[in-house]
C-alpha positions as CSV (number, residue, x, y, z in Angstrom):
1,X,0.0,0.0,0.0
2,X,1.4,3.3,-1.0
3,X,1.0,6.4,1.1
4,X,-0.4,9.5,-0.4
5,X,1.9,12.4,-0.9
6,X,-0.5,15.0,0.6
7,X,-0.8,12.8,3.8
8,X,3.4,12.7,3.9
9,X,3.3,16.6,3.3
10,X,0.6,17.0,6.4
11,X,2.8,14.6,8.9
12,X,5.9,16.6,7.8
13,X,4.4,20.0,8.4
14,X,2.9,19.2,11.9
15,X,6.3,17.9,12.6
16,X,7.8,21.3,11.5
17,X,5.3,22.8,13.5
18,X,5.8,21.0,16.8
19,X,9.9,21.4,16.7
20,X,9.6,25.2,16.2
21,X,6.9,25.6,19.6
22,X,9.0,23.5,21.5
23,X,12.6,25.2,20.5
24,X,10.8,28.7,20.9
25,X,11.9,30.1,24.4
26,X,9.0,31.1,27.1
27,X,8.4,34.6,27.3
28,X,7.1,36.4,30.4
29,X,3.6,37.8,29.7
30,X,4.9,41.4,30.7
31,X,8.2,40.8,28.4
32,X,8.3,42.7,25.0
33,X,10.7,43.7,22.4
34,X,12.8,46.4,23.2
35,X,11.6,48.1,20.1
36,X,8.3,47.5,20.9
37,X,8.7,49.3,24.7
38,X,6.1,51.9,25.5
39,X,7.4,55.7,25.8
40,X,8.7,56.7,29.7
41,X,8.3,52.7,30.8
42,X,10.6,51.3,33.3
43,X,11.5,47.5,33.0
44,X,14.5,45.1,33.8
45,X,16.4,43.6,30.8
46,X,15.8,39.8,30.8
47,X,16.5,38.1,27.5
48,X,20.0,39.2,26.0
49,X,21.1,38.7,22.3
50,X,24.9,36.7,21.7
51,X,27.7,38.9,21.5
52,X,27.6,38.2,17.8
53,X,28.7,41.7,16.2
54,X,30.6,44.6,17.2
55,X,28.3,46.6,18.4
56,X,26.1,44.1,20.3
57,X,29.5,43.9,22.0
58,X,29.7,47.2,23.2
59,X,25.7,47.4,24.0
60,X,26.6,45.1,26.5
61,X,30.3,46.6,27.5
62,X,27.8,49.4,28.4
63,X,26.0,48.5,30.6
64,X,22.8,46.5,28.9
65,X,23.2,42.9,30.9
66,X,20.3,41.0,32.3
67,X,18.9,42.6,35.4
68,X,20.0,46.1,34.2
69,X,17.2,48.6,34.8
70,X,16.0,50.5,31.5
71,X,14.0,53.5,30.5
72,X,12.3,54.2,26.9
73,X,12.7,58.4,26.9
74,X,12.0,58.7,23.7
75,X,11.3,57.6,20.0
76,X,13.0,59.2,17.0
77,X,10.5,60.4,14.2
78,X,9.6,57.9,11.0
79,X,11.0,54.5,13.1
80,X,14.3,56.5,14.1
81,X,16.8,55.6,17.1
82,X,15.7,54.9,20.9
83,X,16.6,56.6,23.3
84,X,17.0,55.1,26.2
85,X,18.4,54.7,29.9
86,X,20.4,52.2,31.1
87,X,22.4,52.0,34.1
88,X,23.2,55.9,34.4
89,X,23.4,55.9,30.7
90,X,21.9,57.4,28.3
91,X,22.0,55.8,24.8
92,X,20.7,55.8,21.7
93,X,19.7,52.4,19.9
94,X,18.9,51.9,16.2
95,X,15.6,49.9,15.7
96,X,17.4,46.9,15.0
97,X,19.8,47.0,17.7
98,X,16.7,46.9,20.2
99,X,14.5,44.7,18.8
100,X,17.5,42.4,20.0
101,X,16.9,43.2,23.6
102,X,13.8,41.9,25.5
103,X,12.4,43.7,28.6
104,X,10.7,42.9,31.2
105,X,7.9,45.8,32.1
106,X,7.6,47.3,36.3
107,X,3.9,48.0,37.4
């Protein structure tokens, strides 16, 4: 008896599907994107990105490690840089650079 392609395909796919929910970390229901971090919030880095590039590197050399607190002051216009507070300072993150970053929101 042969197997029909289409079942092989749907056994595959819910295979897929069942490695990628159980490699996918847990996330804290009050943890977001850095990049997606409301304006004049307070909350404690949790989730840090590998040291893979330069300037990831010196994100952390300065002060961004887990436990750090952070402050979103402001957004730059059109999707521009963060600026932000970490650790007494002050920095400015491009988009990118802080979508790396997960944070961990303060009541």
């Amino acid at each position: 008896m042969q197997i029909p392609p289409q079942a092989i395909s749907n056994q595959i796919n819910i295979l897929i599907m069942s490695i990628k929910t159980k490699m996918r970390p847990f996330r804290h229901p009050k943890e977001q994107r850095l990049s997606d971090f409301p304006c004049g919030k307070e909350g404690i880095l949790r989730t840090l990105p590998a040291p893979t590039s330069p300037e990831v590197l010196r994100l952390l050399e300065m002060g961004m490690v887990d436990g750090s607190l952070i402050k979103l002051l402001r957004r730059g216009p059109f999707g521009g840089p963060l600026h932000v507070a970490v650790c007494g300072t002050q920095l400015c993150l491009r988009q990118k650079e802080a979508a790396l970053f997960f944070v961990q929101w303060i009541d």
